[in-house]
N, C-alpha and C positions, 0 to 999 in steps of 0.2 A: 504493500500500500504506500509506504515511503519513499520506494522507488518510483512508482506511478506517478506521483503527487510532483517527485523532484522532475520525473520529465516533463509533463505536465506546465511545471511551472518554467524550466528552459524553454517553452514550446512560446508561451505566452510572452516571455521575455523577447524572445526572436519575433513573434509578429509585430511588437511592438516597434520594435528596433528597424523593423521593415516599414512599418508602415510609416516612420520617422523619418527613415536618413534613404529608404529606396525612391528612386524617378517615379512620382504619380505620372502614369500611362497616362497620355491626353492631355495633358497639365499646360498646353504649350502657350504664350504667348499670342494674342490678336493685334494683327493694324488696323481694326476697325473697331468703333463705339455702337455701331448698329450694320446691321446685314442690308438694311434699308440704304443707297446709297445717297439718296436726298439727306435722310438724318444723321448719315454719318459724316455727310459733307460740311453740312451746318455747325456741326460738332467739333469736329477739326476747324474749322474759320475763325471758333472761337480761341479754340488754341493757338492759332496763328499771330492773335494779337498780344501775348503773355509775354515778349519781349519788349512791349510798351506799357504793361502793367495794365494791359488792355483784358486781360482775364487770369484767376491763379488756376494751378492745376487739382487745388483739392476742391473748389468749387465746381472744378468743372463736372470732376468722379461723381462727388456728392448729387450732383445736377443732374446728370443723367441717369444715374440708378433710380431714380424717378418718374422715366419718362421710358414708355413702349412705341416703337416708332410706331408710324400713323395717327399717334391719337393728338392731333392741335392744341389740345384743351390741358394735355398732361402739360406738354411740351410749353405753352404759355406761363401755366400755372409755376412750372417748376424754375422757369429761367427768369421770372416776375419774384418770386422768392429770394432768388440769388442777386435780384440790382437790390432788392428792399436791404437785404445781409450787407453786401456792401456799401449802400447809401448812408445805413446807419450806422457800421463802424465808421465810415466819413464826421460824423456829424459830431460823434465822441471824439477825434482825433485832434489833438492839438498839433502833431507833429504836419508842419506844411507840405513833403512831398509824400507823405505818408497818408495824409489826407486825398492829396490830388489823385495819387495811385487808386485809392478805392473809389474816389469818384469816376475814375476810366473806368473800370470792373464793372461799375454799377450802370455807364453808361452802353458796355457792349454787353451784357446780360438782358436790359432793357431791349435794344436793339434785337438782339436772338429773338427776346420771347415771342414778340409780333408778328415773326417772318412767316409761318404756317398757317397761322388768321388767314377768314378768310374779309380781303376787303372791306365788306360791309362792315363785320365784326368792330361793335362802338368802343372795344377795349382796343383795339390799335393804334387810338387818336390819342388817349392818357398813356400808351406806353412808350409813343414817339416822342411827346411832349415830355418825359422824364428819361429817355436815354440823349436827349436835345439838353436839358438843363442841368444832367449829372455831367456833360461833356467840358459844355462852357467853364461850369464852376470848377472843375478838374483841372481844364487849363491856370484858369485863374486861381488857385492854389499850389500848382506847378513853376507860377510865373513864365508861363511860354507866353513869348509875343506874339500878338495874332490881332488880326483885321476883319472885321466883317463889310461886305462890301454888295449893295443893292445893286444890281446891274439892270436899268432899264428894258423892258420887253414891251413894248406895243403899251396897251393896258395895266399888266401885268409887270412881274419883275422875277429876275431868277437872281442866285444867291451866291455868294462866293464866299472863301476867308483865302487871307495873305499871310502867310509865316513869316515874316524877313527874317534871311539865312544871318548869319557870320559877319564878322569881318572879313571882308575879301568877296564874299558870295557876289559882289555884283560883275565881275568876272566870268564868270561860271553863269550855265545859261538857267534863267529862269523856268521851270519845272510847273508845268501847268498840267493840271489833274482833275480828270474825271473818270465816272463810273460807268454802271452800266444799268440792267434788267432791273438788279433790285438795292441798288447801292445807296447808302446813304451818303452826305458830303461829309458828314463828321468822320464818320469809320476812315474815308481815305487817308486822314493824318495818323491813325494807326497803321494801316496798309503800308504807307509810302514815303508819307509825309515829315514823320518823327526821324526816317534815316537819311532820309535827304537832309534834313537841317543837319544832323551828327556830320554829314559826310562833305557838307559847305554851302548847302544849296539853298537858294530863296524858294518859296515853295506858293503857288495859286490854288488850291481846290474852288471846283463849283459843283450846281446841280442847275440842270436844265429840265425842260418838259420832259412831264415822265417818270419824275426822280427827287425823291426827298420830299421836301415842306414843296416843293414846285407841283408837285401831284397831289399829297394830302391837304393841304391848305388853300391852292389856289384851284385847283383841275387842270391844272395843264396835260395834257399826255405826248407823249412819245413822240419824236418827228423825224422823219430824215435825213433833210436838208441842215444835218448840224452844224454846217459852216454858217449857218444864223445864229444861232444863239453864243457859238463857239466866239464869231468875230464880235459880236453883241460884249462877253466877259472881257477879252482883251479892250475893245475899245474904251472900255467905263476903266478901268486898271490903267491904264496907257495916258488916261487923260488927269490921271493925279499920280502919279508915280514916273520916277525917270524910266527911259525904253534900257529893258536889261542888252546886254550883249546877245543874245541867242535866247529863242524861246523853243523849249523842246514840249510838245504832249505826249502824256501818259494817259492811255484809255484803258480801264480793269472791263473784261468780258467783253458785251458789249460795246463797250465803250471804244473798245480798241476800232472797229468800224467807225463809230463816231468821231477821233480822231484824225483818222487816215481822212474820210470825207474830209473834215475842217481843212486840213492840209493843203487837199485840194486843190482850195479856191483860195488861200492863202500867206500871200509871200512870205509876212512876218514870220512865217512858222520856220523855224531852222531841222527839225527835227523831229521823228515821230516813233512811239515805244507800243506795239501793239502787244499787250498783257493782257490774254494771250491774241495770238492771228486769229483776225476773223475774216472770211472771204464770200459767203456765199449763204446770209441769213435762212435761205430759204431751206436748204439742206439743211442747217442746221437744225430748225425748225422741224423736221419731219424725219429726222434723222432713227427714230425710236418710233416710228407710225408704220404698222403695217403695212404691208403694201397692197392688200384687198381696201383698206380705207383711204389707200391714197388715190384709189381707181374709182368707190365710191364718189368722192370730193371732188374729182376731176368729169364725172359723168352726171354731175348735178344732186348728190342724193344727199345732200348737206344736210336737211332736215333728219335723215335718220342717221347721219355719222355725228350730229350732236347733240342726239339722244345717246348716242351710245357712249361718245365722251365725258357728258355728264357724268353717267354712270361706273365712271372709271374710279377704282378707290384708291388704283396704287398712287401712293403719296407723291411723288414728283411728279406724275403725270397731273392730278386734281389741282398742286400748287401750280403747276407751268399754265394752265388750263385759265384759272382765275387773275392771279398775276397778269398773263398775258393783255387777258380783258379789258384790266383795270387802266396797266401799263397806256396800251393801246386805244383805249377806248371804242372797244367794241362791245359786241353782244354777245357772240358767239364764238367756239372752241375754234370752228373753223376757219370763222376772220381774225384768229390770232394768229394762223397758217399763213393766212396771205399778205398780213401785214408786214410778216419779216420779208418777203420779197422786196423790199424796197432798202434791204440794211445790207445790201452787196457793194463790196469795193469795185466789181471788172466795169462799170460806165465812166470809173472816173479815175483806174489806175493810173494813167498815162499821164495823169496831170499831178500825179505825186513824186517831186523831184526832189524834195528832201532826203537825208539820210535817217533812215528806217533800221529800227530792231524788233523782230519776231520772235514770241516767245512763245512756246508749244507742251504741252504734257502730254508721255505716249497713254496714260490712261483719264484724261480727260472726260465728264461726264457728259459735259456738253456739246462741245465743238470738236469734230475727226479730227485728227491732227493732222491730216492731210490734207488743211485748211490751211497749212503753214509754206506746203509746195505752194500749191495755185497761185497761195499769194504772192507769194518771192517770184512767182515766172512771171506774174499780170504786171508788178512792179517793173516797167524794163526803160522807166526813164529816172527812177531813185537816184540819186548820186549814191549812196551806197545803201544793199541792204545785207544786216549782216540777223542771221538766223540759229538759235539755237533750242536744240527741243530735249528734254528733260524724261527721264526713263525713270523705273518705277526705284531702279538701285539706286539715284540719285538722291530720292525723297522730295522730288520735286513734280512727280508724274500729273497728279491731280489740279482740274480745271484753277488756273491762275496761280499755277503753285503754290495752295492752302497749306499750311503745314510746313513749310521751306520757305522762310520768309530771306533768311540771310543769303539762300544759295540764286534766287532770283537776283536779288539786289544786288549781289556783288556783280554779279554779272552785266546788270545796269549799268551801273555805276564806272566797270571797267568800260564799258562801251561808253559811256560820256564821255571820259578822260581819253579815251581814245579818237573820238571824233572833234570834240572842242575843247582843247588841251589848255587854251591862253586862261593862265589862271593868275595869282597873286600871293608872293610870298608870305611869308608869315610878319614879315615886317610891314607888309601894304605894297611891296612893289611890284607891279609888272612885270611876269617873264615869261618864256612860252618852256611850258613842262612839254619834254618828250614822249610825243604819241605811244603810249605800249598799243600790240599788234590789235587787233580787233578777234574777238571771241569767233 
C-alpha cells in the first residue's frame, strides 16, 4: 500500500511538473485582435497611434476583451469607457505632459468608439464633439503650437490646423495633409503630423467635403474635383503666412487620389506622397462584390442587389455600405458603387509632373496592391516617381501601414531628404545637404 501511495504520488508530482514547465500544444501566439478583418483593422489603428500617447497598450487589451466583433453597440460602448478612463485621469492630473498624454488617449478612444455607428446613430455627434475637445485640450497641455484656420468655401467653410515646425523648418518643404473615406483632421497629427515636426517639418492638416466636422456639422459630402477645395486650403494659408520653399501633399487612403488630383491642376505643389497608391476607385470599390452582383448592377437589377446588400451582416461590408452613403451622399449600396468611378487618377495622370512616392501593403484590405503598378506606369510625365511596397515580414503589409508607423515614415522622410535636400544648419544657415539615393 506504501509503495502504491509513493508511486502514486511520483505520478502526480510529474503531471504536475508537466503540466508547469511542458509546451501547452496550441499555446501559440496571434497577429490578430479579431478574425473579423474590419475589427481587427480598427484595432490595430489604435495601436498605431501609442507612439504619440495617442493610445496605451493595457487599454487597448482591456478594450477589446469587451467587445465581439460585429456587435457596434459593444464596440461603442467599450471604446466610450476607455476616452471616459482616460478623460478622467486627465482631469486628476497635475503633471502637464502627463495630463496632455491622456487627453490624446481619451481623444483617439472617443474617435474609435463612433467608427461602427451607424450614421444616423445620435450618439456619434456627442462622441465627435469629445474626441474634438479631449484633442485641442491635449494639445494645449502639451504646449504644441498649432493654428486653427477657417478656409472659405462658397457658403460654407472647410477646416485646417498649422503646426509650425522648428527652427530651420522653413527650408524644408511645407507638409500638407489630408485624409480620406473616414479620417478625421485631428487623428492626422497622430498619423503624421507629430513626426514630421520631430523630424523639422512645418506641418498643414485639413478636412474637406466628406470628412470631419465638414460632413457632420455642415453636410458637405464627398467631391472629386479636389483641386477645389485643395487650392481653396493653400490659398487662405498663403494669404497670411510667408510661401514655404516647397509644398509636398500627403493623402492617407483615399486621400492619396485626392492629392494626386490637387496636383494636377496645380503648380504650387512640389511634391506628392500617395499613402497608400490609389488608381482606379472603381475597382477598388467592387473589388470584394461578387461577380453575379456585379452582372446584376450592370443589367439594371439594382433594386434587388440592394435588397440584398442591405441584408448583408458581415461587418465591413454593412460599414463600407453606410459610410459610403453618408460619405457620398447617396441612397443606395449601389450608388456608393458608382460614385467611386469618379476617384481615378488615369484622366489626369499626365498632368502630374511632380515628384511622387507610392506607398503599397502586399496584404492591404482595401486597395490591390497592384494599384501601385498602374499607377507608376499612368505617371509617365512625374519628374520622379519612386515606389515602395511593404510585405507582411516587414510589418508594414496592412492598408496605410496600420501598425508600422516608424517603418513608413522613415521611408518618407528619406525620400524628402532625398528629393529637396536644401535645408539649414543647426546654426540657421543655409547649405545644401547631400541627396542620399532614393528608396
Amino acid at each position: 500500500m506504501g509503495r502504491s501511495a509513493g508511486i502514486f504520488g511520483a505520478l502526480a508530482v510529474a503531471g504536475i511538473l508537466a503540466v508547469v514547465l511542458w509546451p501547452h500544444a496550441g499555446d501559440n501566439g496571434r497577429a490578430d485582435f479579431f478574425a473579423d478583418e474590419s475589427y481587427n483593422f480598427e484595432t490595430v489603428r489604435v495601436l498605431n497611434d501609442i507612439t504619440v500617447a495617442g493610445g496605451d497598450v493595457s487599454d487597448l487589451l482591456t478594450t477589446v476583451g469587451a467587445i465581439r466583433a460585429g456587435n457596434a453597440d459593444e464596440w461603442y460602448r467599450a471604446w466610450t469607457t476607455a476616452g471616459d478612463r482616460a478623460a478622467a485621469l486627465a482631469s486628476r492630473t497635475g503633471d502637464a505632459r502627463s495630463k496632455g498624454t491622456a487627453l490624446l488617449r481619451a481623444h483617439t478612444y472617443y474617435r474609435t468608439a463612433e467608427f461602427f455607428l451607424s450614421p444616423t446613430d445620435p450618439r456619434r455627434t456627442a462622441s465627435f464633439k469629445s474626441n474634438v475637445a479631449a484633442f485641442y485640450e491635449g494639445l494645449q497641455a502639451l504646449k504644441v503650437s498649432y493654428e486653427r484656420i477657417a478656409v472659405p468655401n462658397g457658403r460654407y467653410h472647410l477646416n485646417a490646423v498649422y503646426y509650425p515646425g522648428p527652427a530651420g523648418s522653413e527650408a524644408r518643404p511645407l507638409l500638407v495633409v489630408v485624409g480620406g473615406y473616414d479620417s478625421t483632421m485631428e487623428e492626422l497629427y497622430l498619423l503624421i503630423g507629430y513626426a514630421a515636426l520631430q523630424h523639422g517639418y512645418s506641418v498643414l492638416t485639413y478636412e474637406g467635403p466628406g470628412q470631419g466636422s465638414v460632413l457632420r456639422q455642415q453636410g458637405l459630402h464627398m467631391q472629386a474635383d479636389w483641386e477645389k477645395p485643395n487650392s481653396a486650403v493653400l490659398d487662405q494659408f498663403l494669404s497670411t503666412h510667408p510661401k514655404p520653399s516647397k509644398i509636398v501633399l500627403l493623402g492617407a487612403s483615399l486621400g492619396a487620389d485626392l492629392v494626386a488630383r490637387a496636383a494636377a491642376f496645380d503648380p504650387r505643389v512640389d511634391g506628392v506622397v500617395a499613402y497608400d497608391a490609389w488608381f482606379d476607385g472603381y475597382a477598388i470599390a467592387t473589388r470584394n462584390v461578387p461577380p453575379p452582383a456585379l452582372w446584376l448592377h450592370a443589367h439594371g437589377y439594382d433594386h434587388l442587389l440592394n435588397s440584398l446588400a442591405r441584408g448583408n451582416s458581415v461587418p465591413a461590408a454593412k460599414w463600407s455600405q453606410e459610410n459610403g452613403m453618408w460619405v457620398f451622399g447617396v441612397s443606395e449600396p449601389t450608388q456608393v458603387l458608382d460614385a467611386f468611378k469618379a476617384y481615378t487618377i488615369a484622366p489626369v495622370a499626365d498632368r502630374i509632373t511632380q515628384d511622387v512616392l507610392l506607398l503599397a501593403g502586399t496584404a492591404d484590405l482595401f486597395i490591390p496592391v497592384n494599384q501601385l503598378d498602374q499607377e507608376r506606369n499612368a505617371l509617365s510625365r512625374a519628374h520622379s516617381v519612386t515606389a515602395v511596397v511593404f510585405d507582411r515580414d516587414s510589418g508594414g503589409s496592412l492598408h496605410c501601414q496600420i501598425g508600422a508607423p516608424s517603418l513608413w515614415q522613415g521611408v518618407l522622410f528619406d525620400w524628402l531628404t532625398a528629393k529637396f535636400p536644401n535645408v539649414l544648419d543647426r546654426d540657421g544657415n543655409r547649405r545644401f545637404h547631400e541627396a542620399i539615393p532614393a528608396v
